[in-house]
Rosetta silent file (secondary structure, phi, psi, omega in degrees, C-alpha in Angstrom):
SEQUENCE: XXXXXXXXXXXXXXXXXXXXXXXXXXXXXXXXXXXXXXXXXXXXXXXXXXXXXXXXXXXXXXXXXXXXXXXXXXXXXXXXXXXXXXXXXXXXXXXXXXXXXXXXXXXXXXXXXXXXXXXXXXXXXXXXXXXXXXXXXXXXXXXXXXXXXXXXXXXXXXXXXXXXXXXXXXXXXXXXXXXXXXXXXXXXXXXXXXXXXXXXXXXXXXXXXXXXXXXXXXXXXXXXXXXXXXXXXXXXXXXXXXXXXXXXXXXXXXXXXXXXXXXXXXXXXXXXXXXXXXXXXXXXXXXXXXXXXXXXXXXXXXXXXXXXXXXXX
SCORE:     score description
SCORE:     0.000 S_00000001
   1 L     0.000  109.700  160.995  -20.038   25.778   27.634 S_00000001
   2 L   -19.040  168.077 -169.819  -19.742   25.523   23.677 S_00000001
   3 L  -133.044  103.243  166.028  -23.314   24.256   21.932 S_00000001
   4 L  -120.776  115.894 -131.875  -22.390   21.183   20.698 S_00000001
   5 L  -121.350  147.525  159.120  -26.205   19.601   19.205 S_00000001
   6 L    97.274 -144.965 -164.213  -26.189   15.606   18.109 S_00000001
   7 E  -126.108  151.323 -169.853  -24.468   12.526   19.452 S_00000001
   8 E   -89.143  114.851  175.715  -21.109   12.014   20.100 S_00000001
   9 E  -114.218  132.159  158.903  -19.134    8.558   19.149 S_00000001
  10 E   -71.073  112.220  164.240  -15.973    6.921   20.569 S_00000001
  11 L   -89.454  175.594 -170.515  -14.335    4.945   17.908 S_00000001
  12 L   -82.751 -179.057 -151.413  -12.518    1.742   18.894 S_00000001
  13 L  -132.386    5.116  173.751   -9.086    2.563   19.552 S_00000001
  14 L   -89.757  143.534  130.015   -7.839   -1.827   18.060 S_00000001
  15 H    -7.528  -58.637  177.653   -6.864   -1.367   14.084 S_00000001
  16 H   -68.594  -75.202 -166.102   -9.110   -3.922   13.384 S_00000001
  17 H   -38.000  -74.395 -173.186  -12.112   -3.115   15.598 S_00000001
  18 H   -35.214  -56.618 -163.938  -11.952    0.792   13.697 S_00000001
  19 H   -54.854  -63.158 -166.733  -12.215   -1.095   10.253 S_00000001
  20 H   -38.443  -48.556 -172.278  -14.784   -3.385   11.484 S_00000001
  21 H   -70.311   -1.684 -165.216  -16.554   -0.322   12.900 S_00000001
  22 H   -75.311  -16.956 -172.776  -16.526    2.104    9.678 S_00000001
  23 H   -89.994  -25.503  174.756  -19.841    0.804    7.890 S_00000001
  24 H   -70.133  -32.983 -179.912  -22.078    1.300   11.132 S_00000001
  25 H   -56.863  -47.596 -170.741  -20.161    4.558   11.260 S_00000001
  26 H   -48.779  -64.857 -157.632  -21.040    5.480    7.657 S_00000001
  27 H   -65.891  -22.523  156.535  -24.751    4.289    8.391 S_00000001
  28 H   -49.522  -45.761  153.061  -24.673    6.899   11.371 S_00000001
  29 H   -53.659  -60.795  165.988  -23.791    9.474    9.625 S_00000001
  30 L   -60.963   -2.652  159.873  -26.562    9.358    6.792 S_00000001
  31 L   -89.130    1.902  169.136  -29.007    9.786    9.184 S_00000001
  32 L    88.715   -1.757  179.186  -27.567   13.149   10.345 S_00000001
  33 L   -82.402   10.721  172.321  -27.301   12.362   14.188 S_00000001
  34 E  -125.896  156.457  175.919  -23.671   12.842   14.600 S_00000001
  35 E  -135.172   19.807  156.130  -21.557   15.538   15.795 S_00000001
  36 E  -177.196  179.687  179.618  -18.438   14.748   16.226 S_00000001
  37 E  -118.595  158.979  149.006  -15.810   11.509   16.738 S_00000001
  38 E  -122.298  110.572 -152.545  -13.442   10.567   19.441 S_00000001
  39 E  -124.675  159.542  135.245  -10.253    8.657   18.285 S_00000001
  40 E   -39.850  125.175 -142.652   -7.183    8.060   19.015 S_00000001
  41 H   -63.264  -36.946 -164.461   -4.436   10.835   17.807 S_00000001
  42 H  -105.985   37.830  146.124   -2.837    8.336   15.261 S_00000001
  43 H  -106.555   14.151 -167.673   -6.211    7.420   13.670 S_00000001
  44 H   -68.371  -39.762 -167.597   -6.660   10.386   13.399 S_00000001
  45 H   -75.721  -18.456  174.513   -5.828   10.952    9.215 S_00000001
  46 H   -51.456  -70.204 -162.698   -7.624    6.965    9.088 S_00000001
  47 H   -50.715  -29.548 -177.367  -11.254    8.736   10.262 S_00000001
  48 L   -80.408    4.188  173.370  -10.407   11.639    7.489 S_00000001
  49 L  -120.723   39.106  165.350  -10.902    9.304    4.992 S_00000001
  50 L   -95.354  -41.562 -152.424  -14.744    8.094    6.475 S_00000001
  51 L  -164.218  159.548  143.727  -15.892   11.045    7.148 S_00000001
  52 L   -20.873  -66.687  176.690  -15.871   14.800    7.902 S_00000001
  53 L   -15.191  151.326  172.795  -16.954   15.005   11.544 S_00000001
  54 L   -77.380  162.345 -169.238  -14.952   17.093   14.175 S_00000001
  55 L  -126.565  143.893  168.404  -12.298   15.180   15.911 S_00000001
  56 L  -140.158  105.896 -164.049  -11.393   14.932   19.178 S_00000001
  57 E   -87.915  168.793  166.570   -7.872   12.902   19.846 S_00000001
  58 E  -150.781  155.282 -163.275   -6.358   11.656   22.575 S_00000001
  59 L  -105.413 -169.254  120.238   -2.707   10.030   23.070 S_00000001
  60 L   -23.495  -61.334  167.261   -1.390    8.066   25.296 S_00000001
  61 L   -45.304  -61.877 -166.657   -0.576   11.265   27.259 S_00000001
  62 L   -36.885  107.870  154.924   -3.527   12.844   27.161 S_00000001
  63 L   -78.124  157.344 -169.487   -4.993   12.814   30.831 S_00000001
  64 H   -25.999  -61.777 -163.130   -8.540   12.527   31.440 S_00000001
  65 H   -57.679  -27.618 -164.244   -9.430   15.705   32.843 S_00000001
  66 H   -62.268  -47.051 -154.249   -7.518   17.153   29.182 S_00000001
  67 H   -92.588  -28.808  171.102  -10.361   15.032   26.904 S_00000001
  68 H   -63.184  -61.441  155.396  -13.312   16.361   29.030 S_00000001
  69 H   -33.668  -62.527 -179.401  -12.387   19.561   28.354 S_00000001
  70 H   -51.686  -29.790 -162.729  -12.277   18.914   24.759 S_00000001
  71 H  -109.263   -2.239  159.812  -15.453   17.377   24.465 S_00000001
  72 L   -42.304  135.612 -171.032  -17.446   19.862   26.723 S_00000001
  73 L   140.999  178.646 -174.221  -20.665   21.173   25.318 S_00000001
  74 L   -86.553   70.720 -160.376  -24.397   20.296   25.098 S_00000001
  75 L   -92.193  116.286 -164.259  -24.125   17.119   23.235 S_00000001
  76 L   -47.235  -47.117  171.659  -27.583   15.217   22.774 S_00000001
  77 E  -161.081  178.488 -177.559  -25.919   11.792   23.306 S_00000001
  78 E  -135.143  167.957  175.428  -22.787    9.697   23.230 S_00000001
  79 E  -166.589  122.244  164.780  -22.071    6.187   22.052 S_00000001
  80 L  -132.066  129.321 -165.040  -19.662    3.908   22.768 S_00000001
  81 L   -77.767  -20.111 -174.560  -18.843    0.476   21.799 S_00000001
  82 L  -152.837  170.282 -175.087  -16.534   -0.725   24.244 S_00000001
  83 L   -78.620  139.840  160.267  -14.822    0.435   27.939 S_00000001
  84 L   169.558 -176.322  173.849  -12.489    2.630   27.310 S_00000001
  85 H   -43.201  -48.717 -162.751  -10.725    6.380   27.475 S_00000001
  86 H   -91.077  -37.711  154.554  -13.685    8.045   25.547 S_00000001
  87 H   -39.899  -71.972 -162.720  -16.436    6.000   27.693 S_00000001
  88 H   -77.864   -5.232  127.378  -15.181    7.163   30.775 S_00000001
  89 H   -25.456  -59.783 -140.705  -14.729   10.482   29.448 S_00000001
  90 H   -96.256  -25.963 -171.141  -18.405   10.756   28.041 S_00000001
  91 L  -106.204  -11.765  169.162  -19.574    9.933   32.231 S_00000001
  92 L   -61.001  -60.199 -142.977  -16.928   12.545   33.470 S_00000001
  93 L   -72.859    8.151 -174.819  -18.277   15.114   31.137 S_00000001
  94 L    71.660    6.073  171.787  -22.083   14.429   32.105 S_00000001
  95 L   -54.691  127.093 -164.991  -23.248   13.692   28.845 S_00000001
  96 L   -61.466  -46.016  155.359  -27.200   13.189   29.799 S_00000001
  97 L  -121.610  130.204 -152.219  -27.879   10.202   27.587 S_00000001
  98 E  -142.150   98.821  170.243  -24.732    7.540   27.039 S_00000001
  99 E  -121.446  179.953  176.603  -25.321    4.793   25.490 S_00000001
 100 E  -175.461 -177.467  137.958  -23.462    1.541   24.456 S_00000001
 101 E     8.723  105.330 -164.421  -22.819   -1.989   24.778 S_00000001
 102 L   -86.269   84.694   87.631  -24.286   -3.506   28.024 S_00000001
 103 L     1.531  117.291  177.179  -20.577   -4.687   28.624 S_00000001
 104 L   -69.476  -15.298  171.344  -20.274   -5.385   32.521 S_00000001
 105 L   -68.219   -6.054 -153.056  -16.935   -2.853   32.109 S_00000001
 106 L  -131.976   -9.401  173.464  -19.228   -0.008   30.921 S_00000001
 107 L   -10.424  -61.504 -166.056  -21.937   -0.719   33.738 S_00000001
 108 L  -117.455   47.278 -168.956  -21.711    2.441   35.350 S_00000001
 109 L  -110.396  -48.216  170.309  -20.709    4.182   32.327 S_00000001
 110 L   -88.233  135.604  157.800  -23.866    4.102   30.583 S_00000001
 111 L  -127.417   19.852  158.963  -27.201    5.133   31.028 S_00000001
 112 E  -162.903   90.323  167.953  -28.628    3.224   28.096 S_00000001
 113 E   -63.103  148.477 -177.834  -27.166   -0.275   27.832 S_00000001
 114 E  -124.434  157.005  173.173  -28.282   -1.609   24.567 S_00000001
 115 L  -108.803  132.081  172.265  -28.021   -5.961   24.572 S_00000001
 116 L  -102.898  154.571 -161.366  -26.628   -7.318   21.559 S_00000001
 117 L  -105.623  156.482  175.492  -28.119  -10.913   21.636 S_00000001
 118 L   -88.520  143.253  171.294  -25.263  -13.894   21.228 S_00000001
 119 L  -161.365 -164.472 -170.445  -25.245  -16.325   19.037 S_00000001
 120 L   -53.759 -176.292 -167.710  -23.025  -18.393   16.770 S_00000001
 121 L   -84.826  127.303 -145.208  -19.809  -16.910   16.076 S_00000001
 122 L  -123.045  161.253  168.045  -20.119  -13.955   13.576 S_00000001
 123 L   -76.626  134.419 -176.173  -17.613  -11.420   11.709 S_00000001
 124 L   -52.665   -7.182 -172.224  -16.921   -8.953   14.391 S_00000001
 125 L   -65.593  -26.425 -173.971  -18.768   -6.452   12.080 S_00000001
 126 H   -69.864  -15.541 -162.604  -21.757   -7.712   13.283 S_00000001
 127 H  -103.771  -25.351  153.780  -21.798   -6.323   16.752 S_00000001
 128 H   -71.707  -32.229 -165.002  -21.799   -2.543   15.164 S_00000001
 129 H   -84.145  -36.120 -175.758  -24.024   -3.271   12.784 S_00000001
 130 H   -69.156  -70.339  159.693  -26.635   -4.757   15.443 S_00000001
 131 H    10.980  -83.323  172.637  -25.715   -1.705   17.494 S_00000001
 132 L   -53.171  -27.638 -158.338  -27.505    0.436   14.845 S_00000001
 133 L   -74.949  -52.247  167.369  -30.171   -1.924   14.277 S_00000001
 134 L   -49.159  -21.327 -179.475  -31.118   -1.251   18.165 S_00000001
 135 L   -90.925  -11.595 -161.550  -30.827    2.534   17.514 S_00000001
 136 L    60.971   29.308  177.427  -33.585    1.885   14.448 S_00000001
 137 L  -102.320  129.884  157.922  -30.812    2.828   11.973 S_00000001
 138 L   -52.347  138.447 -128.967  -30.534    1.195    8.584 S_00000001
 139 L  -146.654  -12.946 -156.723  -27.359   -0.822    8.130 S_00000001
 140 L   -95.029    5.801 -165.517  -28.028   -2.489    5.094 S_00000001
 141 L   -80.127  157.370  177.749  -27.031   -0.192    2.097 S_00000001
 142 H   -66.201  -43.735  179.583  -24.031   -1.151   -0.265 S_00000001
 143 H   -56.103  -28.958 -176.387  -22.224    1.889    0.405 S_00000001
 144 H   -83.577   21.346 -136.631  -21.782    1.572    3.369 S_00000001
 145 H  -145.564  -13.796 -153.909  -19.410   -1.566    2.873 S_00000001
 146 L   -90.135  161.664  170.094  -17.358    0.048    0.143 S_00000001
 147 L   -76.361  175.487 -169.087  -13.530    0.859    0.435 S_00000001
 148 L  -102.974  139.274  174.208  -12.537    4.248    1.201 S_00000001
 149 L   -72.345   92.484 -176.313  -11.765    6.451   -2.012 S_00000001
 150 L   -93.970   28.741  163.634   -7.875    7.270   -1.774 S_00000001
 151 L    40.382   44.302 -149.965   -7.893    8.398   -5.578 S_00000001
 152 L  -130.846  168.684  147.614   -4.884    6.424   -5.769 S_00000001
 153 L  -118.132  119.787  178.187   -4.543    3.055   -8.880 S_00000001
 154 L   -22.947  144.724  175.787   -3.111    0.242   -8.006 S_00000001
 155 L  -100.606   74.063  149.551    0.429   -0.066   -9.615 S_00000001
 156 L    53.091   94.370  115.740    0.085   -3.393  -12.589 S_00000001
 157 L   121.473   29.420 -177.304    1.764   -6.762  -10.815 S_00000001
 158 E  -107.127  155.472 -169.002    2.670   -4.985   -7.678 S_00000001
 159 E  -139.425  104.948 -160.151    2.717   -6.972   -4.381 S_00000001
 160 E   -91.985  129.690  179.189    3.139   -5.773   -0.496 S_00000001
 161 E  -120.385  136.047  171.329    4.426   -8.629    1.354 S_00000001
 162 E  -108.254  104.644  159.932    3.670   -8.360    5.394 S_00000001
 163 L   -75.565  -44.150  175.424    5.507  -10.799    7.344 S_00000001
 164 L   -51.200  143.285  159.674    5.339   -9.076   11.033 S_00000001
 165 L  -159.171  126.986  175.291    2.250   -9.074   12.718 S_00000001
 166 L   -47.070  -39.999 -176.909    1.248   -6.868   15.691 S_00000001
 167 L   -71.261   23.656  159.623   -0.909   -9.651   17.282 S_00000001
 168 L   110.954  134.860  164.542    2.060  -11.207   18.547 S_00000001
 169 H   -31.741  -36.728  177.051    4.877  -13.957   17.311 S_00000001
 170 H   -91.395    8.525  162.165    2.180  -17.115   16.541 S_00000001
 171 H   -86.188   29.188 -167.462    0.188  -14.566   13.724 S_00000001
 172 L  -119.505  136.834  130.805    3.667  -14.667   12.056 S_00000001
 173 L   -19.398  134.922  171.844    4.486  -17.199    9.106 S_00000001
 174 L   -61.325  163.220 -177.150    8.133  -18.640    9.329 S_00000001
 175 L   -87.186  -19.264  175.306   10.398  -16.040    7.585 S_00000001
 176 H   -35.004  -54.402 -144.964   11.959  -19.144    5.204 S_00000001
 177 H   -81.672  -12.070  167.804    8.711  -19.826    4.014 S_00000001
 178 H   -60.987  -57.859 -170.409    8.260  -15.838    3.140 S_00000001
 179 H   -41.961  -86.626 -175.917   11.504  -16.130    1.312 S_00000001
 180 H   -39.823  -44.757  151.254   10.249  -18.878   -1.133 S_00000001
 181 H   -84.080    5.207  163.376    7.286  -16.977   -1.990 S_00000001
 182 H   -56.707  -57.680  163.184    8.754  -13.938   -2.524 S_00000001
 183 H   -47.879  -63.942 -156.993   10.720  -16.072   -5.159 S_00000001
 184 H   -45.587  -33.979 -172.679    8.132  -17.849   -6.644 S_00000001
 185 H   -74.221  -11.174  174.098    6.056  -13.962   -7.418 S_00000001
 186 H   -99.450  -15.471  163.529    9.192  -12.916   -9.021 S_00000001
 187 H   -54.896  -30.437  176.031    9.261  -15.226  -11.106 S_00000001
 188 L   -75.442    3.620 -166.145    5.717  -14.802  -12.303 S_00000001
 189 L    61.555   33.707 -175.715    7.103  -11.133  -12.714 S_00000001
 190 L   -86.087  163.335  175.036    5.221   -9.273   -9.538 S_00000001
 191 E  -108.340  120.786  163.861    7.125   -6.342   -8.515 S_00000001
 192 E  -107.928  151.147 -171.255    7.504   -6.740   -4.657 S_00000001
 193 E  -135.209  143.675 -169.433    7.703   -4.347   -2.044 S_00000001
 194 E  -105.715  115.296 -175.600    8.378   -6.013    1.290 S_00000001
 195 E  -115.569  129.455 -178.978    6.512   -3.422    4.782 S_00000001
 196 L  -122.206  131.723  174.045    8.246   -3.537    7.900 S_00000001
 197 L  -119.728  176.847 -160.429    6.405   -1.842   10.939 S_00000001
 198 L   -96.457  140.046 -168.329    7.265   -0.427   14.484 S_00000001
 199 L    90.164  177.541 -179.803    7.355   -3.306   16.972 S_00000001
 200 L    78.239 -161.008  160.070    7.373   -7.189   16.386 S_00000001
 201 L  -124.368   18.203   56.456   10.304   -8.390   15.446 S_00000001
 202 L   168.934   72.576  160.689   10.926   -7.000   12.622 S_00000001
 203 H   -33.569  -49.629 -177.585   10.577   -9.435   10.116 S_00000001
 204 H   -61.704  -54.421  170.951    9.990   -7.200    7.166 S_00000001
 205 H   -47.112  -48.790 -172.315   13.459   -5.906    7.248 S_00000001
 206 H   -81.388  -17.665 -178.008   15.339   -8.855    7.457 S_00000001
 207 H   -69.312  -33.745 -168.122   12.859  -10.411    4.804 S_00000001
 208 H  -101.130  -30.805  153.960   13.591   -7.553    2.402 S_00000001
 209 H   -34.922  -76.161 -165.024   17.906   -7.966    3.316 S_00000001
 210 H   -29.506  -71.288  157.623   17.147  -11.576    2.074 S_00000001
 211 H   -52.103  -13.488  173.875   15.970  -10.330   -0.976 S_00000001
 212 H    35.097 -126.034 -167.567   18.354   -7.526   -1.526 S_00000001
 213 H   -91.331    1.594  172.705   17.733   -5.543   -4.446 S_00000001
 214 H   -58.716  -22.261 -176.647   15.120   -7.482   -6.077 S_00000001
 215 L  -126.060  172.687 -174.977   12.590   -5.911   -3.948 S_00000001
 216 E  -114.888  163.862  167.334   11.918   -2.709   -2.444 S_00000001
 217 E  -133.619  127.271  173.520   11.083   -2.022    1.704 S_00000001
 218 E  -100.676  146.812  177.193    8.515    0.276    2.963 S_00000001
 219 L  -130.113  102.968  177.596    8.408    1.008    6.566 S_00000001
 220 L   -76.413   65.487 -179.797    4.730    1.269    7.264 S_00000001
 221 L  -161.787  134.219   33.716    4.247    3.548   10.375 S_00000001
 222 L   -80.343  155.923 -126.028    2.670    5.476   11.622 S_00000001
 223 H  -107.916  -85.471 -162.524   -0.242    2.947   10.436 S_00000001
 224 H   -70.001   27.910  168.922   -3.072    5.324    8.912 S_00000001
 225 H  -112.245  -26.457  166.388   -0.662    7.513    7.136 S_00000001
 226 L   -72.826   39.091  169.941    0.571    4.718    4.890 S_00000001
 227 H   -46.125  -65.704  173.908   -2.984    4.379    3.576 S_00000001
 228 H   -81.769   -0.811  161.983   -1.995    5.374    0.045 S_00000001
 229 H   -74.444  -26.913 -172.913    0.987    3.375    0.257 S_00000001
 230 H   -98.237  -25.605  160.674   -1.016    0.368    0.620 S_00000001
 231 H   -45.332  -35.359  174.269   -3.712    1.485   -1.873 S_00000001
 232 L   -77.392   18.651  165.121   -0.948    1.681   -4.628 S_00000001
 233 L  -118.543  154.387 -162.982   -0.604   -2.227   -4.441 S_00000001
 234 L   -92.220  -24.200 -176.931   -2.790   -4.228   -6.290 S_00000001
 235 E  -132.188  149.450  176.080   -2.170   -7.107   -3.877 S_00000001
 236 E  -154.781  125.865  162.966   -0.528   -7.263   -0.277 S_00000001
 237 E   -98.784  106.388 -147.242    0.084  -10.731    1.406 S_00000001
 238 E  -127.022  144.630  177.192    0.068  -10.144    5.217 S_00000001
 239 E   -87.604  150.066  157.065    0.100  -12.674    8.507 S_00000001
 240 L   -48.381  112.419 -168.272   -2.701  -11.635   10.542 S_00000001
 241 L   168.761  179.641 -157.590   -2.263   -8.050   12.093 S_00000001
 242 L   -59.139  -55.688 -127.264   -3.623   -4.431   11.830 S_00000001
 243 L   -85.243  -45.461  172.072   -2.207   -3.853    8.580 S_00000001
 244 H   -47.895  -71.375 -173.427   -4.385   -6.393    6.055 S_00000001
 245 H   -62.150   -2.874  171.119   -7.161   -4.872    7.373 S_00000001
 246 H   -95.614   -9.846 -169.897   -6.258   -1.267    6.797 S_00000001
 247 H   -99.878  -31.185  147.596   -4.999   -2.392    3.173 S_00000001
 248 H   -16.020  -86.024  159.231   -8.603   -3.562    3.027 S_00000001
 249 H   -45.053  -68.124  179.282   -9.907   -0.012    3.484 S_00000001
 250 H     5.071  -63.071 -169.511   -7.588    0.953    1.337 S_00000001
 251 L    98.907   24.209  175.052   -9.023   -0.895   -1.559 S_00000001
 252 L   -81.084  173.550  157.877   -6.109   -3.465   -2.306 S_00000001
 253 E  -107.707  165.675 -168.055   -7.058   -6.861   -2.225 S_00000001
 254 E  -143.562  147.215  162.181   -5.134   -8.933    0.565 S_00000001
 255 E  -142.879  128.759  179.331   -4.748  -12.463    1.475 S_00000001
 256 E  -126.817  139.215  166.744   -3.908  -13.150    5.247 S_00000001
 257 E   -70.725  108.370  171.038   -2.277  -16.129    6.534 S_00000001
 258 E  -105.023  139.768 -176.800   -4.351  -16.725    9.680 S_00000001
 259 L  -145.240  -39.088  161.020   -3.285  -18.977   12.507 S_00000001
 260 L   -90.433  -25.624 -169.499   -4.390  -18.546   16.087 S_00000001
 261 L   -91.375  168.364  176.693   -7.126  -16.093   15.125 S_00000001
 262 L  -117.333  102.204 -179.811  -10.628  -17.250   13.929 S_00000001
 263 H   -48.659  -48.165  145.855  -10.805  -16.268   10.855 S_00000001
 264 H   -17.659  -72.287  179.786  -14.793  -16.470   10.965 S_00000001
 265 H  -111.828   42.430  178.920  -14.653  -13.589   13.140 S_00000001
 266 H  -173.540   37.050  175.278  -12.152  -11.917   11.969 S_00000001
 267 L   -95.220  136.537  140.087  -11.082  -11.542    8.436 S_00000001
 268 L   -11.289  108.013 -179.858  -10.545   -8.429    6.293 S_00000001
 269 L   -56.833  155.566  177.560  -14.226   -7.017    5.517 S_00000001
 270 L   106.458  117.893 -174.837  -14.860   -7.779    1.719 S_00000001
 271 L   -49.226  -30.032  172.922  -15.344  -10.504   -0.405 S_00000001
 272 L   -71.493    1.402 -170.543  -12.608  -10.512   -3.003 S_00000001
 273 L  -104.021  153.798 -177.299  -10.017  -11.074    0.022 S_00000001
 274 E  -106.439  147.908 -169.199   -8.558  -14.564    0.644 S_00000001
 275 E  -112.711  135.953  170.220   -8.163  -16.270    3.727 S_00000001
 276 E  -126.731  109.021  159.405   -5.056  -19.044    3.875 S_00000001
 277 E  -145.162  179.770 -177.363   -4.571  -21.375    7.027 S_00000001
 278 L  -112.403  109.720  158.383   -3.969  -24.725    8.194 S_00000001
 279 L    10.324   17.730 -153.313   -6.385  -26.644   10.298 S_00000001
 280 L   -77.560  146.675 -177.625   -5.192  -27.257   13.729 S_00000001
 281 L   -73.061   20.485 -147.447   -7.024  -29.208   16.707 S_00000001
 282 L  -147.870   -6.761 -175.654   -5.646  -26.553   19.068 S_00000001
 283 L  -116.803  149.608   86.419   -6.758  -23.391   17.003 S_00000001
 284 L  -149.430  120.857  150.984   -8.469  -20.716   17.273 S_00000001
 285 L   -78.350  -61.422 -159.675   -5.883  -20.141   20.930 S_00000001
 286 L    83.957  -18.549 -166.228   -6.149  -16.452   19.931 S_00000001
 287 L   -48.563  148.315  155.832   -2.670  -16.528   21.970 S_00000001
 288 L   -99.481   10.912  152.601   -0.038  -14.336   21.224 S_00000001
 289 L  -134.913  116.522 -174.400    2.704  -16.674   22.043 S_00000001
 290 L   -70.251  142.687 -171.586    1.990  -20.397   21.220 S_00000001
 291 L   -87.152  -21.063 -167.385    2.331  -22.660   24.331 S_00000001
 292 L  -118.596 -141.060  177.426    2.844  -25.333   22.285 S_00000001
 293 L  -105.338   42.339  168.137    5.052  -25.791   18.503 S_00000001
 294 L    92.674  -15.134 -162.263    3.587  -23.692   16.656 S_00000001
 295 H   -56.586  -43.606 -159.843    1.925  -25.990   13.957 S_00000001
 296 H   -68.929   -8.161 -163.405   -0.895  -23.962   12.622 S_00000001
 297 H  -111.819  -46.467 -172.131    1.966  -21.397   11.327 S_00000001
 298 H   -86.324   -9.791 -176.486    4.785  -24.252   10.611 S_00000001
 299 L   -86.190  -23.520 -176.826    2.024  -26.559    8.772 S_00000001
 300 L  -102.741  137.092 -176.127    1.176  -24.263    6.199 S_00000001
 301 L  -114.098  146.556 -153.679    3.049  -24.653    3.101 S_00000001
 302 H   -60.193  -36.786  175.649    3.590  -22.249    0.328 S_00000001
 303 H   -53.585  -19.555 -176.897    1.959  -23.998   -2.540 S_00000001
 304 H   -98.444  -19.283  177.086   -1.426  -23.516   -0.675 S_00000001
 305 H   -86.830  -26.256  172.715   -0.674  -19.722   -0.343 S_00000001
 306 H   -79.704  -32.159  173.580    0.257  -19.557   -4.093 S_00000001
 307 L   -68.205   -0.347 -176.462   -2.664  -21.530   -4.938 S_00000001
 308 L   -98.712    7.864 -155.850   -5.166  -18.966   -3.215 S_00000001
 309 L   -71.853  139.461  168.815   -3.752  -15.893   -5.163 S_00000001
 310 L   -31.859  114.500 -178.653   -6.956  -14.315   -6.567 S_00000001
 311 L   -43.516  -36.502 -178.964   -7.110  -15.702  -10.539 S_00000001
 312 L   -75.310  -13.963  176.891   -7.248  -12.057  -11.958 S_00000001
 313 L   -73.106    0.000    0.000   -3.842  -11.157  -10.170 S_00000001
């Protein structure tokens, strides 16, 4: 058995969740108590730009028994935020103290539930950051909060337009109403580049046909390897989905059209990013197919997404 000395973390294996989780990771990591990560295989080049740490992926593929093996050694502890492949991993392999979440999924998973206590509804960031708090690690530093350095500068009046969203057909914007502001930014003279991703339905494409050669199309996937693709835009206007929040890390600034989601607990971390939606009695659903027409998506009208663009853009 390998000597492996400090504590072991599972990162979350949603888009989102990993961003939300990178500043308690960061604040883990200056106190010297980690030794290594467990990620998914295609976060894997995302994690290389937090941190150092050994990696230990897993696929789809990847059976259990495969990931035990990897992670074999004397590890001091484990931590994991949520049930999942690397949790149930971490109680195969006999790591001695396991802690997490008290999550009734992770019950027998754990030998040190930590309780996060509830209250109103929060940025999901909050539930890592309390995490730490329970651990006695300081959470509070600026740094930890910062975008990740991709050495990369924005390119002058450039604009990433996301129509697609992973979370399903009701995070998506009509594509008409895409169309029209695509016009209106060229008029203002942005250079747009229109990102189409694997899955959905694949908005982005036919939104950049529409436009034909006025614009350019990126096809953003695998997810953490366009990183510096989305860093070189100074702005990227995205429906609710993985990818605003990874353009986040980045360091771009983003405004997402939110509709089903609760924006409250779940917007891009950082303050320069803009939130745009329309009111609805019926939202936050969270649904990924609306039972009903649609309104919080068909209600919002483009003049309120051009009025939210950041003043310095």
């Amino acid at each position: 058995m390998s000597q492996r000395k400090g504590m072991l973390v599972a990162m979350p294996e949603r888009w989102d969740e990993a961003c939300f989780s990178v500043s308690a990771l960061r604040a883990l990591i200056r106190t010297g108590m980690l030794g290594g990560l467990v990620c998914r295989e295609e976060q894997s080049a995302f994690w290389k730009t937090v941190c150092n740490l050994p990696q230990f992926c897993f696929s789809e593929k990847t059976k259990l028994a495969s990931l035990i093996g990897q992670i074999q050694g004397d590890w001091d502890a484990s931590l994991a935020w949520a049930p999942g492949f690397a949790a149930k991993a971490f109680a195969k392999a006999g790591i001695k103290r396991r802690l997490g979440t008290s999550d009734p999924a992770m019950k027998k998973l754990l030998t040190h539930p930590m309780a996060v206590k509830e209250g109103p509804t929060e940025h999901a960031v909050r539930l890592y950051l309390k995490t730490c708090e329970l651990m006695g690690v300081q959470v509070d530093r600026p740094e930890f909060f910062v975008a990740a350095s991709m050495g990369i500068p924005a390119r002058p009046k450039s604009v990433l337009l996301c129509p697609g969203s992973d979370f399903g057909p009701s995070h998506e914007w009509p594509l008409d109403r895409w169309h029209e502001l695509a016009e209106s930014l060229l008029e203002m003279g942005k250079n747009i580049t229109v990102a189409g991703s694997a899955g959905g339905r694949g908005l982005g494409k036919i939104l950049a046909g529409r436009l034909g050669t006025t614009a350019e199309f990126l096809h953003v996937a695998p997810l953490a390897t366009a990183l510096p693709l989305l860093a070189a835009h100074q702005l990227v206007i995205s429906a609710d989905g993985s990818l605003p929040h990874l353009a986040a890390h980045a360091g771009s600034t983003c405004v997402t059209l939110f509709g089903p989601n609760d924006a409250v607990w779940k917007r891009p971390l950082g303050k320069r990013h803009v939130i745009v939606k329309r009111h609805v009695e019926c939202a936050p659903c969270l649904s990924e197919k609306c039972l009903m027409d649609n309104r919080c998506q068909n209600e919002l009208e483009v003049n309120r997404v051009i009025a939210a663009l950041p003043e310095c853009f």
